[in-house]
TORNUDO-401373 format. One line per field, with one value per atom (N, C-alpha, C, O): atom name; residue number from 1; y, z, x. Coordinates in Angstrom, 3 decimals. Layout:
<nodes>
atom = CA|...
seq = NUM|...
c2 = Y|...
c3 = Z|...
c1 = X|...
</nodes>
This chain:
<nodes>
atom = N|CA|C|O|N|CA|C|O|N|CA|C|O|N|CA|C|O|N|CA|C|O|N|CA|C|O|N|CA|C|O|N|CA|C|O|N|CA|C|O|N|CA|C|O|N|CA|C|O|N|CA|C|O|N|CA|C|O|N|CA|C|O|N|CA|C|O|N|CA|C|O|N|CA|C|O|N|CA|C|O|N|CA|C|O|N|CA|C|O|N|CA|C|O|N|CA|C|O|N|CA|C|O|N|CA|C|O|N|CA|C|O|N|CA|C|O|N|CA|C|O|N|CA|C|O|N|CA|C|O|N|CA|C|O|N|CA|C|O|N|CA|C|O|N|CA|C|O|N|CA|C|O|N|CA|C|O|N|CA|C|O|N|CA|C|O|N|CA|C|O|N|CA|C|O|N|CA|C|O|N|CA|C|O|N|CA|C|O|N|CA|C|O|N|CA|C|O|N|CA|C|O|N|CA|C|O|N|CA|C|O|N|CA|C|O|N|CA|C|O|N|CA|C|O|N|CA|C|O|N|CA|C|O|N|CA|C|O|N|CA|C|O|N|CA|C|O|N|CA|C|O|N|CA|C|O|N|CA|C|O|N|CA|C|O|N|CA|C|O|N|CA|C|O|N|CA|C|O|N|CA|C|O|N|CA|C|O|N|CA|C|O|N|CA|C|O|N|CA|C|O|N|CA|C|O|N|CA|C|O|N|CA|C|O|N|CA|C|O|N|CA|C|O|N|CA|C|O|N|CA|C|O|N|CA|C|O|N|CA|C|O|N|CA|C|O|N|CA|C|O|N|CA|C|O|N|CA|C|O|N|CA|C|O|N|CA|C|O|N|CA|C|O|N|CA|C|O|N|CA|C|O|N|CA|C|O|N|CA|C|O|N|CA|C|O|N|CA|C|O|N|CA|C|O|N|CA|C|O|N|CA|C|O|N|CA|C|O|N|CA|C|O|N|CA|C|O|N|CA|C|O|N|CA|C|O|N|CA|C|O|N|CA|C|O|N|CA|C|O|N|CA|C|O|N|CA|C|O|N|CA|C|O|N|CA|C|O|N|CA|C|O|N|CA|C|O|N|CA|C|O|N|CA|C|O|N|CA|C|O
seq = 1|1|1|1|2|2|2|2|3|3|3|3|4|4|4|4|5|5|5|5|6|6|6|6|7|7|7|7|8|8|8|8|9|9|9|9|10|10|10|10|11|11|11|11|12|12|12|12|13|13|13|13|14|14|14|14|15|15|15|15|16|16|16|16|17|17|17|17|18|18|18|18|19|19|19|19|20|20|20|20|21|21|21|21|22|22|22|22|23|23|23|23|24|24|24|24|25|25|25|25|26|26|26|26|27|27|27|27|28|28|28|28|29|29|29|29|30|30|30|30|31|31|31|31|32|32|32|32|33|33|33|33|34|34|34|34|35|35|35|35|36|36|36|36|37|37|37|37|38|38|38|38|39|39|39|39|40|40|40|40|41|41|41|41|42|42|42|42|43|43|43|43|44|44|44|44|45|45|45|45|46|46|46|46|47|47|47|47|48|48|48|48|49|49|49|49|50|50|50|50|51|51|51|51|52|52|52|52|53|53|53|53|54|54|54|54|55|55|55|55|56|56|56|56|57|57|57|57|58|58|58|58|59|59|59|59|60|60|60|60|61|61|61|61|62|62|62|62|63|63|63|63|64|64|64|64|65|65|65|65|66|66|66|66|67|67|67|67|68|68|68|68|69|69|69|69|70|70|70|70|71|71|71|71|72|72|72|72|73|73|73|73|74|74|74|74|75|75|75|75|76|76|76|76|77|77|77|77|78|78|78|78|79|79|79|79|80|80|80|80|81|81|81|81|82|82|82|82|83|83|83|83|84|84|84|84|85|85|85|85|86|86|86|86|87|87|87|87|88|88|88|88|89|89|89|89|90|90|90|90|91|91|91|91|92|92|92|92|93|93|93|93|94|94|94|94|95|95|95|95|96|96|96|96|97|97|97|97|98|98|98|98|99|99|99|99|100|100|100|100|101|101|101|101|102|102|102|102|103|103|103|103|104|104|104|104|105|105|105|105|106|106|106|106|107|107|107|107|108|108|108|108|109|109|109|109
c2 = -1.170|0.000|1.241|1.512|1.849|3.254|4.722|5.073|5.119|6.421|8.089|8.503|8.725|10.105|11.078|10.990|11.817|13.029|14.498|14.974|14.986|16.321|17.202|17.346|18.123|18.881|20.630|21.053|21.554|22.869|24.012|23.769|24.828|25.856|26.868|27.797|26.553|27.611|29.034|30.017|29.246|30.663|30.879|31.968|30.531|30.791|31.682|32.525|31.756|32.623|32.043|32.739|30.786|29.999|30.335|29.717|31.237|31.044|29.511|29.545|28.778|27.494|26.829|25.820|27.475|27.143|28.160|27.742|29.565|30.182|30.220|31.160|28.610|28.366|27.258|26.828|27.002|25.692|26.275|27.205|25.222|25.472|24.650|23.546|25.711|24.082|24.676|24.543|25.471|25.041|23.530|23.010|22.967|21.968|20.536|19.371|21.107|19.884|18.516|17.360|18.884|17.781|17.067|16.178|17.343|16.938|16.337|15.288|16.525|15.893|14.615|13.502|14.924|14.050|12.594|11.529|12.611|11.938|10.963|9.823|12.180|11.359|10.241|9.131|10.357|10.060|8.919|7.785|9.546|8.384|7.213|7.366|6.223|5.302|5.921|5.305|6.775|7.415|7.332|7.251|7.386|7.347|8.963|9.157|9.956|11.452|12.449|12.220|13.416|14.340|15.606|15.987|16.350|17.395|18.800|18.732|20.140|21.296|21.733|21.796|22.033|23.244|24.410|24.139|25.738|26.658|26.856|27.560|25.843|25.855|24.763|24.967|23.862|22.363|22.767|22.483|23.443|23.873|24.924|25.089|25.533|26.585|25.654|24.470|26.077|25.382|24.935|24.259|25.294|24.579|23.479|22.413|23.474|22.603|21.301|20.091|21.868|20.820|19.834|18.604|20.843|19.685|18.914|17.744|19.614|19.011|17.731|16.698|17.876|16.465|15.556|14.522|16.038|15.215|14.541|13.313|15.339|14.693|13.524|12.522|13.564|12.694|11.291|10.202|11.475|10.732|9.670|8.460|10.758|9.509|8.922|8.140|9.254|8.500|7.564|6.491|7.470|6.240|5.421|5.533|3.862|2.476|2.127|3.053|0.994|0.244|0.254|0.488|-0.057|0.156|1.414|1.492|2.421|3.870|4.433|4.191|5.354|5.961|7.546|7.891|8.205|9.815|10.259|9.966|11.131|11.729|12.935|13.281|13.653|15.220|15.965|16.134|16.430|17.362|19.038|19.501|19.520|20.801|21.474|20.821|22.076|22.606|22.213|21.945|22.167|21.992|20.478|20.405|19.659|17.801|17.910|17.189|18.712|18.411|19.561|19.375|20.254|20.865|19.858|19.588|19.161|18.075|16.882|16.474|16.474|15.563|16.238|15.771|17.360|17.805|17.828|17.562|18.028|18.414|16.553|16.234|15.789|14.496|13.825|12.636|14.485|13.527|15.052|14.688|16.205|16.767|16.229|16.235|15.799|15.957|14.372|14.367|12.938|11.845|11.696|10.812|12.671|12.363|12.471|11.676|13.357|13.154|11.812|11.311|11.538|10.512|9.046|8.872|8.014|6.776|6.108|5.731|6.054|5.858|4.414|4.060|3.357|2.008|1.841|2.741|0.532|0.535|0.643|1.119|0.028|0.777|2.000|2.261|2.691|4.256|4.480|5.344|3.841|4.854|4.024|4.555|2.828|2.399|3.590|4.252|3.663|4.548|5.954|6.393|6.634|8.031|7.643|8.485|6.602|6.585|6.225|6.586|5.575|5.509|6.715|6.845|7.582|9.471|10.035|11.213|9.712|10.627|10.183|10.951|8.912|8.058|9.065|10.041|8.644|9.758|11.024|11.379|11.789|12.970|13.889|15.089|12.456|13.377|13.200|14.005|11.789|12.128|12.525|12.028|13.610|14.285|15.563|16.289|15.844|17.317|18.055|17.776|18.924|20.435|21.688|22.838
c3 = 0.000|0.000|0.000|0.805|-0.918|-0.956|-0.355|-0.619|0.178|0.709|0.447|0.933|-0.294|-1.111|-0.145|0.236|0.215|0.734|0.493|0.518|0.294|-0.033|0.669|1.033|1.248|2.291|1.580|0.737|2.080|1.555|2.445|3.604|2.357|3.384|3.235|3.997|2.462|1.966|1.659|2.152|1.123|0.934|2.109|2.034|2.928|4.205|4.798|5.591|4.700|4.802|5.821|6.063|6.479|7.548|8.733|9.264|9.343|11.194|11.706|12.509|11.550|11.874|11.345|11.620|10.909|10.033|10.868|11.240|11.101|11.719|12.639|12.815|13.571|14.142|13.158|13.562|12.127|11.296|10.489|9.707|10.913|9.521|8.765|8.729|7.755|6.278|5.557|4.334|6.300|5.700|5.932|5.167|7.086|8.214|8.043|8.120|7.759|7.936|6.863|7.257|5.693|5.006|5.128|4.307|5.902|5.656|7.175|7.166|8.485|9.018|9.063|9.539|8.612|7.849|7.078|7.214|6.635|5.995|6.988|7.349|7.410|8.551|9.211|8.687|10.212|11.150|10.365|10.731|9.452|8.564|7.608|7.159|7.294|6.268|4.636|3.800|4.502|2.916|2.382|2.741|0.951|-0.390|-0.809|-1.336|-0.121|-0.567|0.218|0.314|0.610|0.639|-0.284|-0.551|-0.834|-1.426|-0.541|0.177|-0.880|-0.530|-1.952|-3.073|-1.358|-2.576|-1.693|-0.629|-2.299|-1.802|-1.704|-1.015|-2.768|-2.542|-3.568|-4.782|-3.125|-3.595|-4.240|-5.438|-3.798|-4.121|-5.591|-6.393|-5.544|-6.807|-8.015|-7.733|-9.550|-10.125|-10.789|-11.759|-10.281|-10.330|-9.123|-9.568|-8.142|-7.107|-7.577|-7.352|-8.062|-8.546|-9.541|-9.574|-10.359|-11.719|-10.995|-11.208|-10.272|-9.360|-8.816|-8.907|-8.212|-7.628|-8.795|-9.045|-9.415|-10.693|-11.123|-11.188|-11.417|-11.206|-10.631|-11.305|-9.518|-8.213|-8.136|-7.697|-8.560|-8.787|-10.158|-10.226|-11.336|-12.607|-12.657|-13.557|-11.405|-11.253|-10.626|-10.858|-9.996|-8.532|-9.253|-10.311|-8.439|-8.979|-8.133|-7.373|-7.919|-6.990|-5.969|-5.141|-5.659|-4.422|-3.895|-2.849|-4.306|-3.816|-3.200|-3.488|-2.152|-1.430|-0.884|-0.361|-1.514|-1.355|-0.009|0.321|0.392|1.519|1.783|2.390|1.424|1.424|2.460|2.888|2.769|4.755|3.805|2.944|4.283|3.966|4.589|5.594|4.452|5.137|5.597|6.793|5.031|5.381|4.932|3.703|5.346|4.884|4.152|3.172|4.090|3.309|1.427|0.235|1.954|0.548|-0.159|-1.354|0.959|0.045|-0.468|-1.627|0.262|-0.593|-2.048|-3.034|-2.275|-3.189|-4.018|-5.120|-4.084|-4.811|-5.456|-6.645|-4.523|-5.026|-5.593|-5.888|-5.814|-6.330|-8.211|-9.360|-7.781|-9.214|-9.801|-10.993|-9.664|-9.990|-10.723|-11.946|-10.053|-10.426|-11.379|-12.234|-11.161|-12.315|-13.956|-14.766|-14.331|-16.012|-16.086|-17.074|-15.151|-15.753|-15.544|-14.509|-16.585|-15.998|-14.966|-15.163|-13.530|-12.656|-12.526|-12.837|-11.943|-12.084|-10.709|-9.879|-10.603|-9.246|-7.902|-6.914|-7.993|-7.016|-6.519|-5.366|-7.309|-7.558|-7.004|-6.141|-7.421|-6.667|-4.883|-4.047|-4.637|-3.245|-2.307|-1.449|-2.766|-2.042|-1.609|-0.459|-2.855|-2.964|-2.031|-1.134|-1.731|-0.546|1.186|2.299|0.834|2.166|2.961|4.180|1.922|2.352|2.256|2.564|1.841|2.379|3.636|4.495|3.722|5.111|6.020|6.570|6.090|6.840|6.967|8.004|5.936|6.105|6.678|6.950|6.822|7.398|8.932|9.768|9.389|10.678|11.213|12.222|10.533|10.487|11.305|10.732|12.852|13.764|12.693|11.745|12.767|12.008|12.664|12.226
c1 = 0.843|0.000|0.894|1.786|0.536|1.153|0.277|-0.873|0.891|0.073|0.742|1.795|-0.032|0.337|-0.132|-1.299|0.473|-0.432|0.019|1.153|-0.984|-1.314|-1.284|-2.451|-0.530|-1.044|-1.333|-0.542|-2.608|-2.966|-2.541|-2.878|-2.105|-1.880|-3.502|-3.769|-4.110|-5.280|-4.413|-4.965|-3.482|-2.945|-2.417|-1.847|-2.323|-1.598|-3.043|-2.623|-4.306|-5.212|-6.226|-7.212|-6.090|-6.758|-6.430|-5.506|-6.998|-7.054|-6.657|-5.725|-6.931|-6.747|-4.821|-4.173|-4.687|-3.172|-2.069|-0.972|-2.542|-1.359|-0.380|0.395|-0.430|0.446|1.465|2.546|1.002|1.759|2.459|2.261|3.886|5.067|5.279|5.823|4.481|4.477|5.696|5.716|6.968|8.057|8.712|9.523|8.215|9.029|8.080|8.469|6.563|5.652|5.943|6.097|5.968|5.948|7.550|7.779|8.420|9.393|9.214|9.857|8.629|8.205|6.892|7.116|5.837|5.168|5.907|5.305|6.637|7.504|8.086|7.793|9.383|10.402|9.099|9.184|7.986|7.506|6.247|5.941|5.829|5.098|5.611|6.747|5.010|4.919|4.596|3.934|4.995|3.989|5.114|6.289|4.219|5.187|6.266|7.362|5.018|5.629|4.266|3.061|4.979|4.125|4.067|5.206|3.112|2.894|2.141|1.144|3.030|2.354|1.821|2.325|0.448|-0.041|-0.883|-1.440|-0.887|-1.167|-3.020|-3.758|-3.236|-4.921|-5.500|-5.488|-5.891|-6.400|-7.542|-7.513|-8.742|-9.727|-9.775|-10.694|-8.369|-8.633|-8.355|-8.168|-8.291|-8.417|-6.252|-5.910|-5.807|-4.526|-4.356|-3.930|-4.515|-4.947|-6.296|-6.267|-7.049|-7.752|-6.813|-6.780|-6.045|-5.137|-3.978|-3.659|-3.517|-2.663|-3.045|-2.382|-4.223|-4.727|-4.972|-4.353|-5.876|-6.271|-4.739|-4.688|-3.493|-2.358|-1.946|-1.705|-1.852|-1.630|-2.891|-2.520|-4.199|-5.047|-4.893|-5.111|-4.370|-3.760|-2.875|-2.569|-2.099|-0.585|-1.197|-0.641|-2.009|-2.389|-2.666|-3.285|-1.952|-2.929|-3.850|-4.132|-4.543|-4.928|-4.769|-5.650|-3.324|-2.209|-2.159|-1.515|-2.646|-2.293|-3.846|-5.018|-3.115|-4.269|-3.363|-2.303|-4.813|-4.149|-5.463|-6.612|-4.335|-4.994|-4.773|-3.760|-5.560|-5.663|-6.274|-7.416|-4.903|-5.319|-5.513|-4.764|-6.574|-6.743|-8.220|-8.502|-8.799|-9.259|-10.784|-10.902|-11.607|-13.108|-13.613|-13.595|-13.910|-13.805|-14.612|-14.422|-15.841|-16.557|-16.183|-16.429|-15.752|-14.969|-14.442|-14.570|-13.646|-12.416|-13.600|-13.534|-14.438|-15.243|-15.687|-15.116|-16.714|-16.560|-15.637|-16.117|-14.424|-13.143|-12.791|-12.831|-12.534|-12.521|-13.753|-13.630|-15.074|-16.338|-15.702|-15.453|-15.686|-15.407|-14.536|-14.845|-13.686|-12.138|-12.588|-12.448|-13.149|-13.229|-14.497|-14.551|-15.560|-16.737|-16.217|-16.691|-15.356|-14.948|-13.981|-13.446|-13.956|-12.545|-13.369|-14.012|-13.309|-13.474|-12.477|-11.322|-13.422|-12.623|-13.045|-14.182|-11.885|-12.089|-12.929|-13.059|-13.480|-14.253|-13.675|-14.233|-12.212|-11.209|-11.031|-10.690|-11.241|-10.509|-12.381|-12.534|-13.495|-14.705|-14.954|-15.685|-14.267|-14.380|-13.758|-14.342|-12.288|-11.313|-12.122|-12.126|-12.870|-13.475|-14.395|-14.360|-15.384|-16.544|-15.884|-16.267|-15.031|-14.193|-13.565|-13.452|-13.180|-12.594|-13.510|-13.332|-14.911|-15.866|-16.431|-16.865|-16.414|-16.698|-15.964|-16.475|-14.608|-13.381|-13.907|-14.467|-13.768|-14.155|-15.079|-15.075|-16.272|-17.680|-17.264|-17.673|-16.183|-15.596|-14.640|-14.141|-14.193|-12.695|-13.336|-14.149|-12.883|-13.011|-12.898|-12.164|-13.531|-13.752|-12.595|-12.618
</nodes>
């Protein structure tokens, strides 16, 4: 199992973010986790952040599971049901998407 993760600063523009150094995080993330790689992007939600993922989503096989920390869970569900409706996604690729919304609807706010 491979595990990708994504991490968003929202523009650096989140009350909730202004104690975090996402100069330091993903390189901690790493050290302390099992993952394949971590990624910063400045906003998942805008539409370079959307291609980005969409990126990271056509690279994935079977074996891979992305996990995208960013801001509102239910945004990120949205963002992963847009991002996967144009593409034929295999039935793998739509288990994973109901399982992170599973997650997500119980991810603290």
């Amino acid at each position: 199992m491979k595990i990708k993760v994504l991490l968003c600063n929202c523009k650096g523009l989140c009350d909730s973010f202004k104690n975090t150094d996402f100069n330091t995080l993903p390189f901690q993330v790493e050290s302390e986790l099992d993952v394949a790689y971590v990624s910063l992007h400045p906003q998942t939600c805008g539409q370079g952040g959307n291609q980005f993922l969409a990126d990271i989503m056509r690279s994935a096989d079977s074996d891979t599971y992305i996990l995208s920390a960013a801001c509102a869970p239910a945004a990120q569900d949205k963002l992963f049901r847009k991002i996967m409706r144009p593409r034929a996604c295999s039935s793998a690729s739509g288990r994973r998407s109901r399982r992170f919304s599973k997650i997500a609807r119980r991810a603290p706010s």
